[in-house]
N, C-alpha and C positions, 0 to 999 in steps of 0.2 A: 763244362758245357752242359745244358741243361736240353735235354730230351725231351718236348712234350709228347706225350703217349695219345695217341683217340681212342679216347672210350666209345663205345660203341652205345648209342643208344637204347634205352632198356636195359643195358646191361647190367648187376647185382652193384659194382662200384656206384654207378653214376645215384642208385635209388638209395645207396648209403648213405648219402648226405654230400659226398665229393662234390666238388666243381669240376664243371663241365667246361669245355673252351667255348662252347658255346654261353656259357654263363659269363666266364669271364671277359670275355668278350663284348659280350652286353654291358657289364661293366666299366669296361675302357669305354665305350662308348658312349656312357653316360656321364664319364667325368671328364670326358673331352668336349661335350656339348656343354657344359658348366662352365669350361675354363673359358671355350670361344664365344658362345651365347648371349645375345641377349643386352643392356647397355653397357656392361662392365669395360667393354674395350672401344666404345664412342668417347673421344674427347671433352671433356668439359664444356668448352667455347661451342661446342657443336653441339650440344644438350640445351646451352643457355640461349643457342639462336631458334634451334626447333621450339622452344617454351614460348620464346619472343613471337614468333611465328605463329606459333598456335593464339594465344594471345592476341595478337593484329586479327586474326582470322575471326576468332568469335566477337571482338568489339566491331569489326567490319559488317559479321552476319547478322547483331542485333540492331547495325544501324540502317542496314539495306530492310529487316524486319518491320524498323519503325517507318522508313520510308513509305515502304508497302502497303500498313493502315491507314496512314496520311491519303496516299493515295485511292486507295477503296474509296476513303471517306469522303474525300472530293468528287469522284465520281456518283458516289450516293446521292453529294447533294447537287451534282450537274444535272443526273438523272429524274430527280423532286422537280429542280426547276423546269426542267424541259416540261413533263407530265405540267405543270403550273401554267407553265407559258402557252401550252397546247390548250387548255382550259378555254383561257384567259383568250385563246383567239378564235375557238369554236364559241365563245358566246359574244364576243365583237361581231363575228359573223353574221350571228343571229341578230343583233342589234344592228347593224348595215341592211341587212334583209330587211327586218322592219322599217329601219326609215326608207329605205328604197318605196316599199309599198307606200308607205305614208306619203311620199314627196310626189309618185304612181297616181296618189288618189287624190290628192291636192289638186296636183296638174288635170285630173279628169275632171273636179266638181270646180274649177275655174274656167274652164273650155265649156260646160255644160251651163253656168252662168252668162256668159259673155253672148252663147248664142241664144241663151233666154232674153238678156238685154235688148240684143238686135232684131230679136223677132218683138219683142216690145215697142220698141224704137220704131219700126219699121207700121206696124199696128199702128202708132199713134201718130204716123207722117211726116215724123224727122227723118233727115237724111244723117248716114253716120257721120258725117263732117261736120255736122252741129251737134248731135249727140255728144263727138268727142272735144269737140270746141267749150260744149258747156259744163264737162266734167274736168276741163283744163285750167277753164273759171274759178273751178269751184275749191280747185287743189292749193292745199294751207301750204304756204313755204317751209323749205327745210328747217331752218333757224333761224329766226327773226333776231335773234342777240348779234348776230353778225352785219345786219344791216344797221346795228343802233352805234357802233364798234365803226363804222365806217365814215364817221362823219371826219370834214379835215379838219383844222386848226382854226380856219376861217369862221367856221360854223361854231367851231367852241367857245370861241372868241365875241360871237352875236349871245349866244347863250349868257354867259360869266359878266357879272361886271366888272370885277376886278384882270379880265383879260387871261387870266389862268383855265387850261384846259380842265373840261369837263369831260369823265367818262362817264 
């Protein structure tokens, strides 16, 4: 049977070069952490699904990445348009404004005519029901090609000698 003895720390053995239990000890304990440690005692199949694993995982994280600038990107260019389209409807605006005025100023220099007419009119002893009677005379028709268009068959008939409509 074997005796282990304690040395006594400091003691003249232990600084002679001896092992200490506290050495050897360290020592079990470091070729026990060796033997249980680490992937040595993980099964194969369990090695080859964690790699699989890992594997799915980064082709997954590069393609949620690529996703990602895709999407920036679209947003970058939703955000141009909007900026574009915001433009584009602050100077419609300004073009509505203008003709608002313009269509404003039309309507005043034709209300400002009409009653220069009448005070004309009126100066010169027409009543406005002749005024407007003789400016009714005088008004050219919309399209005269529709009135030439209009004649019937009878009338083509007077026209043609050979009886064949004329347009």
């Amino acid at each position: 049977m074997v005796r282990l003895r304690m040395i006594e720390p400091g003691s003249p053995r232990e600084s002679a070069g001896g092992f200490s239990a506290r050495c050897a000890l360290g020592v079990v304990y470091f070729g026990l952490l060796l033997l249980c440690g680490g992937c040595a005692m993980a099964p194969r199949a369990q090695m080859d699904e964690c790699q699989q694993v890992s594997r799915t995982l980064r082709s997954e994280n590069a393609r949620l990445k690529d996703q990602i600038l895709a999407l920036q990107t679209q947003n970058h260019d939703y955000a141009d348009r909007a900026l574009d389209d915001s433009r584009r409807l602050a100077s419609q605006d300004e073009a509505i404004e203008h003709l608002e005025s313009s269509v404003q100023a039309y309507q005043d220099e034709r209300a400002r005519l009409e009653s220069a007419f009448h005070q004309l009119t009126a100066s010169l002893g027409e009543t406005r029901a002749q005024s407007e009677e003789r400016l009714s005379s005088a008004a050219i028709p919309a399209n005269p090609k529709k009135k030439a268009r209009a004649k019937t068959s009878s009338d083509a008939t007077k026209d043609g000698e050979d009886g064949a409509r004329v347009r």
